[in-house]
C-alpha positions as CSV (number, residue, x, y, z in Angstrom):
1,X,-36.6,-24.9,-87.4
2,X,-37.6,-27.3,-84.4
3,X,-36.6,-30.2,-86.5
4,X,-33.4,-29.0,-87.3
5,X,-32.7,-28.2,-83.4
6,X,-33.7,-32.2,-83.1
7,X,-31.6,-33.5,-85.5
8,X,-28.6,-31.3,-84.3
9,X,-28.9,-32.3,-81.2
10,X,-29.3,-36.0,-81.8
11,X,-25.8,-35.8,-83.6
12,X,-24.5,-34.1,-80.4
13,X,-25.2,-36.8,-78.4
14,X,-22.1,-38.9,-77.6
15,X,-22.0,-42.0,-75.1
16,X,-19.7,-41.9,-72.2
17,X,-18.4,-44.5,-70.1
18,X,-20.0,-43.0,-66.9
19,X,-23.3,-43.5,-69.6
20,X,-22.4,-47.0,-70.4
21,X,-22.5,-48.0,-66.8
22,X,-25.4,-46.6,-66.2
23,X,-27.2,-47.9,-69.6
24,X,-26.2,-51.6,-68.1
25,X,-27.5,-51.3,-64.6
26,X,-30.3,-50.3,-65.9
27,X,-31.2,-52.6,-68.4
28,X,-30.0,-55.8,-65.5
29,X,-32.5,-54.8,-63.4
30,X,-35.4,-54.7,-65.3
31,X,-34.7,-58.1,-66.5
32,X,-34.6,-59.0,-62.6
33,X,-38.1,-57.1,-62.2
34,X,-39.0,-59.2,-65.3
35,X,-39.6,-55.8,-67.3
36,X,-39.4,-57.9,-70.7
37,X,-41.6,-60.3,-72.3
38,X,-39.5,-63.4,-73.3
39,X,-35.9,-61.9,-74.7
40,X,-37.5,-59.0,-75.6
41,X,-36.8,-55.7,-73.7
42,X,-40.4,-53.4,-73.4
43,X,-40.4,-49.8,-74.3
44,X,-40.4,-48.8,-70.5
45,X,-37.1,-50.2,-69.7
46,X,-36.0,-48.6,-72.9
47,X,-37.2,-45.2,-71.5
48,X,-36.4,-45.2,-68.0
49,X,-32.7,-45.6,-69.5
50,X,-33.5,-42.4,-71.2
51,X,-34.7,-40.5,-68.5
52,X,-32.1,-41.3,-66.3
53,X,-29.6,-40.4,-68.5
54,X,-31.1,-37.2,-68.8
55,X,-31.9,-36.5,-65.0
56,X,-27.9,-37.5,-64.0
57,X,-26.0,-36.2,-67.1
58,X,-28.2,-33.4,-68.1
59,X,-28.0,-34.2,-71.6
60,X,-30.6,-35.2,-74.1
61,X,-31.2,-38.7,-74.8
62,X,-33.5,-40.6,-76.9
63,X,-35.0,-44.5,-77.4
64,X,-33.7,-45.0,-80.5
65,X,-29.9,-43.8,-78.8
66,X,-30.0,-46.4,-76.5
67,X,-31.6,-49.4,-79.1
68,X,-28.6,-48.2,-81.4
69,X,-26.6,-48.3,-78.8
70,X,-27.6,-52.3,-77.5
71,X,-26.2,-52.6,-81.3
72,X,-22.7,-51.3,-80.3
73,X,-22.2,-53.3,-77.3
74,X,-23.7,-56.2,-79.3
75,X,-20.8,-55.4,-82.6
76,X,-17.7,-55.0,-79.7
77,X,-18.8,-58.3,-78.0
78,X,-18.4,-60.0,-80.7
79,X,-14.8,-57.9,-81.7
80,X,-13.7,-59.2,-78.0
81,X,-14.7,-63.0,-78.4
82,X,-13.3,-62.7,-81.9
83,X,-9.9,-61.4,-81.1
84,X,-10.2,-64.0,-77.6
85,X,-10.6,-66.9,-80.0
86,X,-7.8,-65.8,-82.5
87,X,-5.4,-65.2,-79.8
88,X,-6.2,-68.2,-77.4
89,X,-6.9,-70.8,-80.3
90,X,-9.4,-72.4,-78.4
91,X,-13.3,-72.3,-78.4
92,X,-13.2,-72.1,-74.6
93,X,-12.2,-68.9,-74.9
94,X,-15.3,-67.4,-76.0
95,X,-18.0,-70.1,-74.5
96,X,-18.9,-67.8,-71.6
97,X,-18.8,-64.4,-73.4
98,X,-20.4,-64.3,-76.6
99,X,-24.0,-65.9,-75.5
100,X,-23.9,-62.5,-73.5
101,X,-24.5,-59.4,-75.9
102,X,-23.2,-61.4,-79.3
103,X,-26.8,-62.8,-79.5
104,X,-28.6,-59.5,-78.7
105,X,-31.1,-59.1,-82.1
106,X,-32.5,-56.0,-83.1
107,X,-35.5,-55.3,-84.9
108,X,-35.8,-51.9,-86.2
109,X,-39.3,-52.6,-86.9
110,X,-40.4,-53.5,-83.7
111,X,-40.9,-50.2,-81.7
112,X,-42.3,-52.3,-78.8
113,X,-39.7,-54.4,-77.9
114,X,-35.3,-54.5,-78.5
115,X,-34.2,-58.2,-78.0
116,X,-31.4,-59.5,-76.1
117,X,-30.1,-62.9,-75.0
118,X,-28.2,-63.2,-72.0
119,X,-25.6,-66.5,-71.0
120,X,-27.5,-67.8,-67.9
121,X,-24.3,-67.8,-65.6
122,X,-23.7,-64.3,-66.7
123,X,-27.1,-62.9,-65.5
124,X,-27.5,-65.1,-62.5
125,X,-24.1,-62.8,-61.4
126,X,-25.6,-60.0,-62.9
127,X,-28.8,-60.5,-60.3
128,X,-27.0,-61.2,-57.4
129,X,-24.9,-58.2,-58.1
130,X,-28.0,-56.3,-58.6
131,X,-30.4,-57.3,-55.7
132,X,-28.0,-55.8,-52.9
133,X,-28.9,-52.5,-51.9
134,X,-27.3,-49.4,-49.8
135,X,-23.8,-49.9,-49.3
136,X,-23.7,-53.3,-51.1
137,X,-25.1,-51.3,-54.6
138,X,-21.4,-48.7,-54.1
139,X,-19.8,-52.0,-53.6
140,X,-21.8,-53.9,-57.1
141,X,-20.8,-50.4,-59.2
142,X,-16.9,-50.5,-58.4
143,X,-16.9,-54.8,-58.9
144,X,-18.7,-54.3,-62.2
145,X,-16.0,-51.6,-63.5
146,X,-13.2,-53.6,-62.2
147,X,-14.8,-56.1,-64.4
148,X,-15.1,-53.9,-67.5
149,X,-11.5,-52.6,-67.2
150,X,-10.4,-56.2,-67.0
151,X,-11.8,-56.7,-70.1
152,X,-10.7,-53.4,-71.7
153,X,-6.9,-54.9,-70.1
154,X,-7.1,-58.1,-71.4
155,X,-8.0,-57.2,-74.8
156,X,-5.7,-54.2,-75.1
157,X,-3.0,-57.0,-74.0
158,X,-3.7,-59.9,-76.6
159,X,-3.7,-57.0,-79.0
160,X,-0.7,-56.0,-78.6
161,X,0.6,-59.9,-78.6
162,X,-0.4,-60.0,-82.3
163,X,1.2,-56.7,-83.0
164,X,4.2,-57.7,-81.6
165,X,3.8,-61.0,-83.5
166,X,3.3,-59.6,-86.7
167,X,6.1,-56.9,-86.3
168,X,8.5,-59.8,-85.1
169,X,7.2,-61.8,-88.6
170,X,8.0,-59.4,-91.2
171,X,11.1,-57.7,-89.5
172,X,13.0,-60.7,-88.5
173,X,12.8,-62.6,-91.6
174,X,14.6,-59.3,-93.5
175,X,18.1,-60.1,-92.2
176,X,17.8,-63.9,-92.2
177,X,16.6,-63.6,-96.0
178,X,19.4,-61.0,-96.9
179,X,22.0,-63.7,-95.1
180,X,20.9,-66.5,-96.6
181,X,21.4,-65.3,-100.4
182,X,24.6,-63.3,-99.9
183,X,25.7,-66.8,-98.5
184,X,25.7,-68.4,-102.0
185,X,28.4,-66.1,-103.0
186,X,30.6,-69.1,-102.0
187,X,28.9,-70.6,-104.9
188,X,30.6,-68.3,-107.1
189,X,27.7,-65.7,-107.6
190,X,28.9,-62.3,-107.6
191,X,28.5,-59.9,-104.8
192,X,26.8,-57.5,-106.7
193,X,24.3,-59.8,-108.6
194,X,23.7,-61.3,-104.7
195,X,22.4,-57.9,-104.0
196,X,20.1,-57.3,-106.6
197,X,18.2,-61.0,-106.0
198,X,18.2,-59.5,-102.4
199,X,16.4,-56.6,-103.4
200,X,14.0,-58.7,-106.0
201,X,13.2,-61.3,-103.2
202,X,11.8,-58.1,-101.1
203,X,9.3,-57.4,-103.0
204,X,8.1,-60.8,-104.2
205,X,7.0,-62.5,-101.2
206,X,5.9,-65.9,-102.4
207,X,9.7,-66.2,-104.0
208,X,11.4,-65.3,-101.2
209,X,9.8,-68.2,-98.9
210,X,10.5,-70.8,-101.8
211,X,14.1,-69.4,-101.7
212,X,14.2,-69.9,-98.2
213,X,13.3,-73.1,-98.4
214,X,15.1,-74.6,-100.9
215,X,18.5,-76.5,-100.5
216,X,22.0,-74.9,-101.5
217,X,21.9,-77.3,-104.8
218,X,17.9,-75.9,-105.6
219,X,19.1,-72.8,-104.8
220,X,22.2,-72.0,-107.3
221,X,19.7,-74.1,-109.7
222,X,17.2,-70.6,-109.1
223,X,20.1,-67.9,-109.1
224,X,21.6,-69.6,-112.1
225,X,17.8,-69.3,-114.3
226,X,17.6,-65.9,-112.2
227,X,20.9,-64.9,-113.9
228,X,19.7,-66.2,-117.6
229,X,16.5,-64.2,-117.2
């Protein structure tokens, strides 16, 4: 009965971005206090994320939410740099980000230790942030969410560039395509036979770029074998 009260309520557990926050203040400043050996976070950093999750939120936590959770950040890291690097075409655009939590490596034998790899410019703002205290530590929680939400902005923008891109892409080349055949009817192809290599070209992609392409004389050498077949 007790284990099935554990595992329902490890399934209840859900991470929130008040959590999050938390989960990365944490873990900064026991890397400042030198709380891991090497890359290698120790079991009490892991736990004192736990408990203060638990004494603030009021809600159940475990270590192995919080290692599977340094797994998460690590995956959408690497999502972010990703879509940076698509979107920007440059290597730059990921040089300072992905050394951050792209590089964290988890061991899930190791119940000692969860590894992580910080950029050194990152965690040298991370510390400064960090080693402020009274008002300064209000002042280090609203800069580092101004930074998150930048980064939540920024990637929901370049997101919505390729979107835009890609809808652009397929629904702009519909109407030059159908123009562009019903324009050999001066050819002498009929109107009605125009139609149906419209319709064909729609659904073969390939041939409708090599149509595109082609000259008028290549062209009404393709409707002609079109016609034949």
């Amino acid at each position: 009965m007790g284990k099935g009260n554990k595992e329902e309520t490890s399934k209840q557990f859900r991470w929130i971005k008040p959590m999050e926050r938390l989960f990365l203040e944490i873990l900064a400043r026991e890397a400042q206090k030198g709380k891991k050996p090497s890359n290698f976070f120790k079991v009490v950093s892991i736990n004192r994320v736990v408990e203060s999750i638990l004494e603030r939120f009021q809600v159940q936590c475990d270590a192995k939410h919080v290692e599977n959770h340094l797994r998460t950040v690590k995956n959408q890291w690497q999502i972010i740099c990703t879509i940076r690097a698509l979107v920007v075409g440059k290597d730059m655009a990921t040089r300072s980000f992905s050394r951050t939590f792209a590089d964290i490596d988890l061991d899930d034998d190791n119940q000692d230790s969860v590894s992580i790899d910080y950029d050194n410019e990152e965690i040298e703002e991370v510390r400064t942030k960090v080693s402020s205290s009274g008002t300064s530590k209000r002042k280090r929680k609203i800069a580092q969410e101004s930074v998150v939400d930048e980064q939540i902005k920024f990637v929901g923008e370049q997101l919505g560039k390729i979107a835009n891109a890609l809808e652009q892409f397929t629904a702009d080349k519909t109407p030059h395509l159908y123009e562009e055949v019903m324009s050999m009817e001066v050819e002498g192809f009929d109107d009605g036979f125009l139609c149906s290599v419209f319709d064909y070209l729609m659904s073969h992609e390939s041939e409708a770029k090599a149509f595109l392409v082609k000259s008028k004389k290549h062209r009404k050498f393709w409707l002609q074998k079109f016609s034949q077949g």
